[in-house]
N, C-alpha and C positions, 0 to 999 in steps of 0.2 A: 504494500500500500504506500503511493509515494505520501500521501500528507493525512495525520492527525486528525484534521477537523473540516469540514464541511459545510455548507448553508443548502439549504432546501427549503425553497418558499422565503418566508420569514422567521424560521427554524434555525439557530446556530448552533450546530452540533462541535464541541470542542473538545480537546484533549480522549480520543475515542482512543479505544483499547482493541490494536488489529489483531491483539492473539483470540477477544473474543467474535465469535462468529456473527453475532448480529451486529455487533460496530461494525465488522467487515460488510456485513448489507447496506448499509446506510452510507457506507464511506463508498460503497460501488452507485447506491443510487446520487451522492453527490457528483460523482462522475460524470453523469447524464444530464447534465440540467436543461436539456433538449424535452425529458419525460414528465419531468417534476409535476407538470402542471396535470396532463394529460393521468399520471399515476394518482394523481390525489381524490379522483374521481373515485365512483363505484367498477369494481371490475366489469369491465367490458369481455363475455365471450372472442374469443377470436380479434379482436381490436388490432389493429397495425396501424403503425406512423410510419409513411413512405416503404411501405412495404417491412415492415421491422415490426416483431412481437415485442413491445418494448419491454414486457415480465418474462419474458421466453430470455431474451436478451439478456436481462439482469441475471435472473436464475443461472444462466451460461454460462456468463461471469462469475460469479458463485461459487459453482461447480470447479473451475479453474482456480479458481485463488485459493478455494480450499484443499486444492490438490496441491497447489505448491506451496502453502500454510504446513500444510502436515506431512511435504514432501513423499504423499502417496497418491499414486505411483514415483517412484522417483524419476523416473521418465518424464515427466511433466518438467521436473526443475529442469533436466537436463537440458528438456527441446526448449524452453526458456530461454537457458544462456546462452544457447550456442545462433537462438533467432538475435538477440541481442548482440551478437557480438558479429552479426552479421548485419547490422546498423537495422535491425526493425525496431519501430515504434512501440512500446510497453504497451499502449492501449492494442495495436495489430497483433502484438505476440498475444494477448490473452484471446483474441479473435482466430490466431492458426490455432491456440491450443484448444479452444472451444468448439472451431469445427471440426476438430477431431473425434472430438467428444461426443459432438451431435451425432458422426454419423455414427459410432458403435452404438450410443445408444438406441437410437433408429433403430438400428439392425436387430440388435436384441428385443426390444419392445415388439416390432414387424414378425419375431421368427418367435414370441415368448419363450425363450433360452434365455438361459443368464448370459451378462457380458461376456467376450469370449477377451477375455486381461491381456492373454497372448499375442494378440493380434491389435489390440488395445495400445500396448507395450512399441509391438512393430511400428506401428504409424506411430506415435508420439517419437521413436526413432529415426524415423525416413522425414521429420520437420527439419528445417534447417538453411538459413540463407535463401528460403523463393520469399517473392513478394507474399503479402498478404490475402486469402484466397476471397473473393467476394461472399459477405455473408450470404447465407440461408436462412440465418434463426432471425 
């Protein structure tokens, strides 16, 4: 998490704690202040902004930071550093590491089989130095 505190709406969120997992939500929805407005509503089924699930989206991110918060898979940190050090963007890197994410779990949900971790593992392996892939989620 690059920074601490937050604003959402008229909301200053300050000195937030990224080990705990709901400061992590909040610290991901101040990232967005594209959604803010749009999030503060009643859930909308299905809802997109320009094509973008913007709770689908969030959740994504979620999923990723908690992955390299608790360093599982470690695969995760690894395709990280090595997008980073191949000059991507921190917001892009969480965006390769998420459509990674997306499609296994795609897949598994589509085939009701657990995640296949292996293969999971594989692709979070094979990230590295390409541009950032156009979202899906």
């Amino acid at each position: 998490m690059p920074q601490l505190s937050t604003l959402i709406g008229d909301d200053d969120y300050i000195e937030l704690d990224p080990a705990d997992p709901d400061a992590r939500d909040v610290l991901i929805l101040g990232e967005h202040p594209e959604w803010h407005e749009v999030l503060s509503g009643p859930s909308v089924e299905g809802s997109e902004v320009d094509g973008v699930n913007p709770r689908l989206h969030l959740a994504m991110h979620a999923v990723v930071t908690n992955q390299l918060w608790d360093n599982d898979p470690q695969e995760t940190w690894l395709a990280a550093q090595r997008l980073l050090a191949a000059g991507v963007d921190r917001h892009d890197i969480l965006h390769q590491l998420a459509n990674v994410a997306i499609d296994h779990l795609h897949a598994s949900l589509a085939s009701g089989q657990p995640a296949d971790m292996v293969a999971y593992r594989k692709s979070l392996n094979a990230l590295g130095g390409r541009k950032a892939r156009r979202l899906r989620w």
